[in-house]
C-alpha positions as CSV (number, residue, x, y, z in Angstrom):
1,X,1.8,7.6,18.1
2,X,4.4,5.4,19.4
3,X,7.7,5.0,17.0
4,X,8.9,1.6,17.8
5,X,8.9,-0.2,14.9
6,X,6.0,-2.2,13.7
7,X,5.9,-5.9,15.0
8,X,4.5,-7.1,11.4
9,X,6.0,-10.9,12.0
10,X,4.6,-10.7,15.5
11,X,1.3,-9.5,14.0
12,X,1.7,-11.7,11.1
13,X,1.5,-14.7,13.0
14,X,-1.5,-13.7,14.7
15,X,-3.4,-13.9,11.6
16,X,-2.0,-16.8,10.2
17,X,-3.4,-18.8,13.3
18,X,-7.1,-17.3,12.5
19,X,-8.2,-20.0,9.7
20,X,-11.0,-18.6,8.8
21,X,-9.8,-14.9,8.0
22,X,-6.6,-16.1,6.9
23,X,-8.4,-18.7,3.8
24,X,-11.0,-16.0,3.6
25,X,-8.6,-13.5,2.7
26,X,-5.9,-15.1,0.4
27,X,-8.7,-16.5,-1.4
28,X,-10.5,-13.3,-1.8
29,X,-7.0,-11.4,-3.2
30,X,-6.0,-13.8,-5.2
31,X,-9.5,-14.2,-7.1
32,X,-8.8,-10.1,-7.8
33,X,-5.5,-11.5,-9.5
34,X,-7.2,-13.6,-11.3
35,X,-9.0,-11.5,-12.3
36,X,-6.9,-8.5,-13.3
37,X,-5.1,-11.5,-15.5
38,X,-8.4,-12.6,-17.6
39,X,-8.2,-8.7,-18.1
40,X,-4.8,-8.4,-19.7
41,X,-5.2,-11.6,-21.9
42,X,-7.9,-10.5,-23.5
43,X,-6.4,-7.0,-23.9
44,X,-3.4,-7.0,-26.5
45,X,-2.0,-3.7,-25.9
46,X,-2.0,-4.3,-22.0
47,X,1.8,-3.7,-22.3
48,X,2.0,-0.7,-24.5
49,X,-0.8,0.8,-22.0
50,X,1.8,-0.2,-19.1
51,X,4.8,1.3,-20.6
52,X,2.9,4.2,-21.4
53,X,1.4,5.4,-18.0
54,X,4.6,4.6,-16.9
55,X,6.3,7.4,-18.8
56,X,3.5,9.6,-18.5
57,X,3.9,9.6,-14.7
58,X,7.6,9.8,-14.9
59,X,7.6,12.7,-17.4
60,X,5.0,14.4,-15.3
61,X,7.0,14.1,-11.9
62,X,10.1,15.4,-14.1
63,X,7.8,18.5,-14.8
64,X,6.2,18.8,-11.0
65,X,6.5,22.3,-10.8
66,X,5.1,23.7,-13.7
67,X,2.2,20.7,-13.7
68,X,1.4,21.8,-10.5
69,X,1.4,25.6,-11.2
70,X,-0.7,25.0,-14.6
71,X,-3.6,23.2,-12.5
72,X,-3.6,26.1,-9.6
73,X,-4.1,28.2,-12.6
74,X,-6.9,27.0,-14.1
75,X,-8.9,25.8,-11.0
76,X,-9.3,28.8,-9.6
77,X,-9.9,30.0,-13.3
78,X,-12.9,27.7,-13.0
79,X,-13.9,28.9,-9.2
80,X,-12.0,26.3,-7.1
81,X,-10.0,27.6,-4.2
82,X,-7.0,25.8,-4.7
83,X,-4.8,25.2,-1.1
84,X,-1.0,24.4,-0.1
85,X,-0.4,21.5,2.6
86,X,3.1,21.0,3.3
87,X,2.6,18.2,6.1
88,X,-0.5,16.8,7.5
89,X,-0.6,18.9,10.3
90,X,-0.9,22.1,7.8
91,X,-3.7,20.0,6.2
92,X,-5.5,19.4,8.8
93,X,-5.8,23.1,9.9
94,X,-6.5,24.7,6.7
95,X,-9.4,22.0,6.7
96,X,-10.7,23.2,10.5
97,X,-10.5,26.8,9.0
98,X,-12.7,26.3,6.1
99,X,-15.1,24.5,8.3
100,X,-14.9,27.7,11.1
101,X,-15.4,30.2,8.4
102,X,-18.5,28.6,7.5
103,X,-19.9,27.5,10.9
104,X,-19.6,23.9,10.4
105,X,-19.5,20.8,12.2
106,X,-19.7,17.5,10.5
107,X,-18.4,15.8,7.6
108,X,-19.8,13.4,5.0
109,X,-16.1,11.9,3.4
110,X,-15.8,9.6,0.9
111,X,-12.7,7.1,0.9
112,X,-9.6,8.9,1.0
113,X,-6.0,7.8,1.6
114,X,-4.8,10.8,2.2
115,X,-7.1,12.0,5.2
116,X,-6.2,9.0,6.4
117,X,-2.8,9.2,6.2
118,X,-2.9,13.3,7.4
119,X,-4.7,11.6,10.3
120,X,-7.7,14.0,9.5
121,X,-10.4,12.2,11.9
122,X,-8.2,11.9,15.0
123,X,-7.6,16.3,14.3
124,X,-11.3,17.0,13.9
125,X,-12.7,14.8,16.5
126,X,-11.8,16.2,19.8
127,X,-12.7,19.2,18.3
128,X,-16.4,18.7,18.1
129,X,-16.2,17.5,14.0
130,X,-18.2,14.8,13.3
131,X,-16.7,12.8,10.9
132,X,-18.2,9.9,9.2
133,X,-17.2,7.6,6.1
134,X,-19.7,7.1,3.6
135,X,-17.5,4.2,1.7
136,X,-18.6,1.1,3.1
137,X,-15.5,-0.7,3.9
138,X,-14.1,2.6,5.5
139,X,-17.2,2.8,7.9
140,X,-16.5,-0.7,8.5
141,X,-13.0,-0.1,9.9
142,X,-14.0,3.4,11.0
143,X,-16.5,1.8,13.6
144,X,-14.2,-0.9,14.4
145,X,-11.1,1.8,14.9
146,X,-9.0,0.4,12.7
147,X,-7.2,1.2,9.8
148,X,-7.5,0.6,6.1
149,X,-6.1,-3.1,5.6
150,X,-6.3,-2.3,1.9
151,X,-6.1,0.4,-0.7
152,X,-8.9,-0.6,-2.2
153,X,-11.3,-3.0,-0.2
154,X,-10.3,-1.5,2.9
155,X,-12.2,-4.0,4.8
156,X,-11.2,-6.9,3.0
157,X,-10.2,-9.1,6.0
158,X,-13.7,-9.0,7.4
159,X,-15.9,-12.1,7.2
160,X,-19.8,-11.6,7.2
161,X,-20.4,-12.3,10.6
162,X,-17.5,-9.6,12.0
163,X,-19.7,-7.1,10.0
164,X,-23.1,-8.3,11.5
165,X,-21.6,-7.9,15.1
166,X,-20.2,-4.6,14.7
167,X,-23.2,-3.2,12.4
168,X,-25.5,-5.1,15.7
169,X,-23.5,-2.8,18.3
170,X,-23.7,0.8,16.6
171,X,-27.2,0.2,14.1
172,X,-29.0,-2.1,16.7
173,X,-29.3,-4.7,13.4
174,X,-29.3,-9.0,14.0
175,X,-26.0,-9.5,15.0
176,X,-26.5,-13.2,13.1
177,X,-27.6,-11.9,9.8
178,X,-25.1,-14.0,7.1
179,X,-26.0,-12.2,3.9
180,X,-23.9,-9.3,2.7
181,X,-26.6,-7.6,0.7
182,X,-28.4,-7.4,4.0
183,X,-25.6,-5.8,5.6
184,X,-24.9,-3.2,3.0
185,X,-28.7,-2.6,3.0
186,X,-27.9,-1.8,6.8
187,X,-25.1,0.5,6.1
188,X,-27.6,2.2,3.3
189,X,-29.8,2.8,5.7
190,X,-27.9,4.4,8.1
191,X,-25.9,6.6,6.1
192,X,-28.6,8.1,4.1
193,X,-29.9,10.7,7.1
194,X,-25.9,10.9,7.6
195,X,-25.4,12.2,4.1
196,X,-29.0,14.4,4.1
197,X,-27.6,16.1,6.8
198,X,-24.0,16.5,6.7
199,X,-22.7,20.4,6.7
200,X,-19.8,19.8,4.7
201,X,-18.8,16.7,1.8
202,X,-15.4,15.7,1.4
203,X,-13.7,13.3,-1.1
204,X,-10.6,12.1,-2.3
205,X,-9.4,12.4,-5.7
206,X,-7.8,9.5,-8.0
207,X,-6.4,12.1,-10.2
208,X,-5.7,15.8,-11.1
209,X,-5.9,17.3,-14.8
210,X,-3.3,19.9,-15.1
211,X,-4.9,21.5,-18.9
212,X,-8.6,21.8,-16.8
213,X,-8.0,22.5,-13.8
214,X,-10.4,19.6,-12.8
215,X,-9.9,16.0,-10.7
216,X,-11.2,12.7,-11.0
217,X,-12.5,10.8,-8.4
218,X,-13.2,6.9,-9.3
219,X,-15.9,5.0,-6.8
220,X,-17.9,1.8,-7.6
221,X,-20.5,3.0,-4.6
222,X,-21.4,6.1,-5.6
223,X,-20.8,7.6,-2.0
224,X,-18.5,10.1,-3.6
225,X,-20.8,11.5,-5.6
226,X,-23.6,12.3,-2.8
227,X,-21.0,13.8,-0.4
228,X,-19.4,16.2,-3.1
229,X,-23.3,16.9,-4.3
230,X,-25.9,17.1,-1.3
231,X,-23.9,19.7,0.5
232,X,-22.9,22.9,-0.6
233,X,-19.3,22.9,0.9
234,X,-17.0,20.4,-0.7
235,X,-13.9,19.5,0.1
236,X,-11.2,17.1,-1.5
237,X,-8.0,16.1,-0.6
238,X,-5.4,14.7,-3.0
239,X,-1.4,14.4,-3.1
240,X,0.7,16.6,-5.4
241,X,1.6,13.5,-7.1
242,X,-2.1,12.7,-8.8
243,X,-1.5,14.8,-11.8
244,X,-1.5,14.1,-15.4
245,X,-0.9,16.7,-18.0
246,X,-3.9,16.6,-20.4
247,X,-7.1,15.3,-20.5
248,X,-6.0,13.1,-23.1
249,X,-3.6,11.2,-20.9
250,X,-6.2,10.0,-18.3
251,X,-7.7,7.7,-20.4
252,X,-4.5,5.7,-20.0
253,X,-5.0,5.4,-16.5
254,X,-9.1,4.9,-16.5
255,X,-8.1,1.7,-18.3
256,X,-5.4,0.2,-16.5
257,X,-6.9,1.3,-12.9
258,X,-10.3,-1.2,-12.1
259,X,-9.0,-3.6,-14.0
260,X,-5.8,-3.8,-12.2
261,X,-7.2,-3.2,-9.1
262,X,-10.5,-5.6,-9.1
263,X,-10.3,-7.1,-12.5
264,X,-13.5,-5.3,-13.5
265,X,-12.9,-3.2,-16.8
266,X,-14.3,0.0,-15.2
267,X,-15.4,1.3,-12.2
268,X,-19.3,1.9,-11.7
269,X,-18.9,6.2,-11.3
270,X,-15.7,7.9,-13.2
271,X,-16.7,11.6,-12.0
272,X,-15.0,14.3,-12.9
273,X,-15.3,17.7,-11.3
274,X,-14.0,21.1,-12.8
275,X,-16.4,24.0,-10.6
276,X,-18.4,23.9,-7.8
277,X,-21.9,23.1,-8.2
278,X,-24.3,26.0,-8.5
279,X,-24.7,28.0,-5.1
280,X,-22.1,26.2,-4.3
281,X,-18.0,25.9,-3.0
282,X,-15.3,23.9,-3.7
283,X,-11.8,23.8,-2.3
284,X,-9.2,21.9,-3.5
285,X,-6.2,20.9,-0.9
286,X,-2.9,19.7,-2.6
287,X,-0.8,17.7,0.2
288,X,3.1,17.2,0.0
289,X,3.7,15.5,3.3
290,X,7.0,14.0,2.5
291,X,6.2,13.8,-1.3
292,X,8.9,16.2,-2.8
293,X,11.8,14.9,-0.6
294,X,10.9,11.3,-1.6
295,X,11.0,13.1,-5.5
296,X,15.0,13.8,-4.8
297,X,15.5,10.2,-3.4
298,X,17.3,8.7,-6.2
299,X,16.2,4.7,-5.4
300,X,12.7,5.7,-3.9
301,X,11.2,8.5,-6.4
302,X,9.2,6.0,-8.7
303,X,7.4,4.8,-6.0
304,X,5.3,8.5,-6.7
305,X,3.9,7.2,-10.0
306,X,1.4,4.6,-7.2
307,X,-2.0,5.0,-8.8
308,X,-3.3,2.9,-5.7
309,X,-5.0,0.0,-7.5
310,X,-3.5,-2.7,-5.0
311,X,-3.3,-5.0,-7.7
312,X,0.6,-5.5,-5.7
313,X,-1.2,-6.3,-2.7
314,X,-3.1,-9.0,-4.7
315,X,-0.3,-11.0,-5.5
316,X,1.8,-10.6,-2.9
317,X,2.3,-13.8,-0.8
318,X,3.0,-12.8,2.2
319,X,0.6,-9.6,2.5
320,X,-2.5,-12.2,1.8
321,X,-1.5,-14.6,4.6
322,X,-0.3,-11.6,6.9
323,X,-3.0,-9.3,6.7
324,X,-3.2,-5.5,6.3
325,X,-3.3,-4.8,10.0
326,X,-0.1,-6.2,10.3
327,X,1.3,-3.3,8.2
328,X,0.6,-0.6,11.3
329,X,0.1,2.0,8.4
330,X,-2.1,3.4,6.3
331,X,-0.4,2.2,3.6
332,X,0.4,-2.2,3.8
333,X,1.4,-4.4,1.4
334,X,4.6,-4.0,-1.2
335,X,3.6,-0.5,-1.7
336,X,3.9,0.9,1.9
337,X,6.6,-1.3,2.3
338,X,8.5,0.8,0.1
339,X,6.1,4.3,1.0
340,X,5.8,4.0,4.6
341,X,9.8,4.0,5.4
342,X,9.9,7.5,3.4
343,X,7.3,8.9,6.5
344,X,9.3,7.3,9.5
345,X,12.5,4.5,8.7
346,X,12.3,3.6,12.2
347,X,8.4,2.3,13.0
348,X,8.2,0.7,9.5
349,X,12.0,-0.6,9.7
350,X,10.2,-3.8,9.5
351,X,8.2,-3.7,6.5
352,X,10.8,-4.0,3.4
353,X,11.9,-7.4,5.1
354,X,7.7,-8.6,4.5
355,X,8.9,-10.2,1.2
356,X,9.7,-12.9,-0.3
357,X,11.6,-10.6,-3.1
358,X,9.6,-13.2,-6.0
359,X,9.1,-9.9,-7.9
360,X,5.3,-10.3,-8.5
361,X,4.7,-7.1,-7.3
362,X,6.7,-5.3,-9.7
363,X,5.3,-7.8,-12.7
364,X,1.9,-6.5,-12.2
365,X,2.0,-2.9,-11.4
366,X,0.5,-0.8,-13.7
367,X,2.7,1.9,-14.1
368,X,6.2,-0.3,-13.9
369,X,7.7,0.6,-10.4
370,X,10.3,-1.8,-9.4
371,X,8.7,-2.2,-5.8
372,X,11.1,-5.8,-5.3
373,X,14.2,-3.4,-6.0
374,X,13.3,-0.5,-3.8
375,X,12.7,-3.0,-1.2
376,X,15.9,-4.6,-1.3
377,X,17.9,-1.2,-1.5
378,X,15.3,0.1,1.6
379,X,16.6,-3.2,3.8
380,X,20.5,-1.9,2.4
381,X,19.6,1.4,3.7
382,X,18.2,0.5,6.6
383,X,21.1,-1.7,7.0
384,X,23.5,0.9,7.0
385,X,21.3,3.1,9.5
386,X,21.4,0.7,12.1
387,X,17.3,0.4,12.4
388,X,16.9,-3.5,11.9
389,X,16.8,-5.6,15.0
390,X,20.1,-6.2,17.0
391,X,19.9,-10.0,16.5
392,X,19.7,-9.8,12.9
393,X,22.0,-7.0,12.8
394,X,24.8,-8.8,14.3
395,X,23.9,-12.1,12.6
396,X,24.6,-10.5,9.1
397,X,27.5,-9.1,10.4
398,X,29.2,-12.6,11.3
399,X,27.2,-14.3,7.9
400,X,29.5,-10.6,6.1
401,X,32.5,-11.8,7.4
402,X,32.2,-15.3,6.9
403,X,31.3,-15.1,3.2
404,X,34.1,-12.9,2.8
405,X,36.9,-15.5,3.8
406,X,36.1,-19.0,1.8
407,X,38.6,-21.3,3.7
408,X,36.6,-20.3,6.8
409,X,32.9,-20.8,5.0
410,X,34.1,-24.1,3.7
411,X,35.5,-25.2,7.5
412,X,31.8,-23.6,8.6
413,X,30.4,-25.5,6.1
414,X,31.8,-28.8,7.4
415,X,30.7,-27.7,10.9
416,X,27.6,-27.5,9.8
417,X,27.1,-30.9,8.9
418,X,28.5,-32.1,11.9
419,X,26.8,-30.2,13.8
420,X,23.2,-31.3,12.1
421,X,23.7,-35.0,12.5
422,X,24.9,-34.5,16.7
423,X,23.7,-31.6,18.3
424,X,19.9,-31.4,19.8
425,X,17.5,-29.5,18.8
426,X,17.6,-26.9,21.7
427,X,20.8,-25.9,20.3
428,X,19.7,-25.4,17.1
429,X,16.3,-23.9,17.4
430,X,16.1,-20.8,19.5
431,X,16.3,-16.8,19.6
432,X,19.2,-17.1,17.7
433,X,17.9,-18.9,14.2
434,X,14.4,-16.6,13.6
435,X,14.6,-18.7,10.5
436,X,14.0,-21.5,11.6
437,X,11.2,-21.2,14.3
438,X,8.6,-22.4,11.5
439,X,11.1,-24.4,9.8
440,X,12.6,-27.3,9.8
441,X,17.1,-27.0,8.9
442,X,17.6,-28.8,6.0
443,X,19.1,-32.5,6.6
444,X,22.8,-33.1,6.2
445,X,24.7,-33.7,2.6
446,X,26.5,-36.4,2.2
447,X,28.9,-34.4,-0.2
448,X,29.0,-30.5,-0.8
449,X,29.4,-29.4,-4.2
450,X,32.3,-28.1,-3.7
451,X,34.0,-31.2,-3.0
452,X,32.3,-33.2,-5.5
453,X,33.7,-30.4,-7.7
454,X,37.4,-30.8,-6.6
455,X,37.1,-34.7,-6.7
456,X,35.2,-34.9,-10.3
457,X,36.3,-31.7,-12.4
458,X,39.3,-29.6,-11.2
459,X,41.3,-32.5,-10.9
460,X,40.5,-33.4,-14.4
461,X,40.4,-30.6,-15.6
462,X,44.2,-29.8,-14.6
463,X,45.4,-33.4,-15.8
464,X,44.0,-32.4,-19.2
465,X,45.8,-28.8,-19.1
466,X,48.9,-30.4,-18.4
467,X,48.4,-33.1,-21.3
468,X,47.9,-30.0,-23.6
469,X,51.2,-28.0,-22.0
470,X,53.4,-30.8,-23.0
């Protein structure tokens, strides 16, 4: 994949032109805000709940090791062969392997971050492994060869009638039918003989239980549940940062995650798994993949309590006019903006500078990570390693010094002025002032501050210290 950094204004403005997606979408996100509000009103200790899944995660990343060593214990106590990826490549073989040792060939998977973000499908394929997603919103995009634009709805960006078209090229279905329950009736249809069939189920995981040896996986289609059940090999996939300690402690996180994610109090199937069914196997693949060298990053390690609810993609301004596609990742909105840099700085150079830095984000996230902070000190550190364009780099360079000498910003200032009231507009507006190529400069002043300060108070104010002196 190419490593030039991600065009996401480029992109962005692509989907602001598109009306109809861009309404669509900020409408549809912002109703989920709305919604995870009505939520926390009517919940009184929303904030205790908050501060206390926050220090639950923190606590458990503080204890990784021994968390992590306790579940590997008591899985394969309870029959689950337990498995170490250190990057996605590693992943992706130790899942080939499992499928070779049994003679298999095609995959019924569940939605799953992770595979997505180990690049799982694009492994297996030209290998002769079927893969197919079983979520609805993941077949969407799967079929359209995309990625997720969401952590959650990963189709979210899709109107009806993109669904009917694609659904009309790969089921042979109206390519004009306008109601969504047909569609998913559609997808129903065709996934059933899918999931009969399939040779191995795979599945994410929401969570880990370190005292059980079990996961959670948390679905509101109940897709999950047929691909872990109908086969007998099942495979899931989850990041070494998923755990909680005890049972006890996941209820915290059952009730903060659908309703900050959709609004809804619960989602429609909270299964947990501790063995494989009867007759049956179960492996379990822990995935680092960058995760314990972001754990020693002294800005960025919070960003590992994530619970993926999106409810920061919600809110977000400019991810619901920009679109997730515009992200180039996995991973969009504040979240990757402040995960993605941690798998490549230079292709998602781009991404912390996506903000408006209003602090939303961080307001609303259920397990209190600063995301607006770690975004401004990714831009410093991006800064300082040279991977932000050249024009910006060099304008903050002169903006540095300029700040830095105040007889020359007041001069500048004064320039300024002039130069809004005289020069044209080609001058002005060009490759030079990014800024303002969707906005307008702001019109002249008659009087800066400054001077009306110097005129009106310091004079004053020395008269009046004088006066006082003698």
């Amino acid at each position: 994949m190419s490593n030039r950094p991600v065009p996401h204004a480029k992109l962005a403005a692509e989907f602001l032109e598109d009306e109809p997606h861009r309404h669509f979408h900020d409408e549809r996100l912002w109703d989920m805000r709305q919604k995870r509000d009505e939520q926390m009103h009517i919940m009184p200790e929303w904030q205790e709940l908050r501060e206390q899944a926050s220090r639950l995660k923190e606590h458990t990343l503080a204890h990784l090791p021994q968390y992590l060593e306790q579940f590997e214990e008591n899985a394969r106590r309870n029959g689950i062969h337990v498995h170490w990826a250190r990057d996605g490549a590693e992943h992706n073989r130790i899942v080939e392997k499992i499928l070779k040792d049994h003679g298999h060939s095609s995959i019924i998977k569940s939605k799953s971050m992770i595979t997505d973000e180990c690049e799982m499908r694009e492994y297996l394929e030209p290998k002769g492994v079927s893969v197919t997603e079983t979520d609805l919103g993941e077949r969407i995009q799967q079929l359209d060869n995309q990625l997720p634009s969401h952590v959650v709805v990963p189709a979210v960006q899709k109107l009806t009638t993109d669904v009917a078209k694609t659904f009309a090229k790969y089921y042979n279905t109206d390519p004009n039918i306008d109601d969504p329950h047909a569609l998913a009736e559609a997808q129903r249809n065709a996934a059933r003989p899918v999931l009969l069939s399939g040779d191995t189920g795979m599945t994410g995981g929401n969570f880990l239980v370190a005292e059980t040896g079990s996961f959670v996986v948390c679905t509101n289609e109940g897709n999950a549940d047929l691909s872990a059940n109908l086969p007998n090999l099942h495979i899931a996939t989850l990041g070494i940062e998923r755990l909680v300690p005890r049972m006890a402690d996941l209820g915290v996180f059952i009730r903060l995650l659908s309703r900050s994610a959709l609004g809804s109090p619960i989602t429609q199937y909270t299964t947990h798994f501790r063995r494989p069914k009867k007759g049956g196997e179960m492996h379990v693949i822990l995935v680092d993949n960058g995760r314990s060298e972001r754990l020693g990053m002294d800005d960025f390690w919070t960003s590992l309590k994530c619970i993926r609810c999106g409810a920061c993609m919600n809110t977000c301004p400019v991810y619901r006019r920009s679109g997730g596609q515009s992200y180039g990742s996995v991973y969009s909105g504040p979240i990757g903006a402040i995960i993605d840099p941690t798998f490549n700085a230079r292709k998602f150079s781009t991404l912390p500078f996506a903000s408006t830095m209003n602090g939303s984000c961080t307001n609303v996230c259920p397990v209190k990570i600063d995301i607006h902070e770690q975004l401004y000190k990714w831009r410093r550190v991006l800064a300082e390693r040279h991977e932000i364009p050249f024009v910006k780099r060099e304008i903050m360079k002169m903006a540095g010094r300029l700040l830095a000498q105040p007889t020359m910003y007041r001069l500048a200032i004064s320039g300024t002025e002039v130069a809004l009231k005289t020069m044209p507009r080609f001058v002005l507006y060009n490759y030079l002032n990014p800024w303002g190529k969707h906005r307008e400069l702001p019109h002249p002043v008659k009087e800066t501050f400054h001077s009306w300060y110097k005129k009106n108070r310091l004079n004053r104010t020395k008269a009046q210290h004088e006066e006082t002196q003698a």
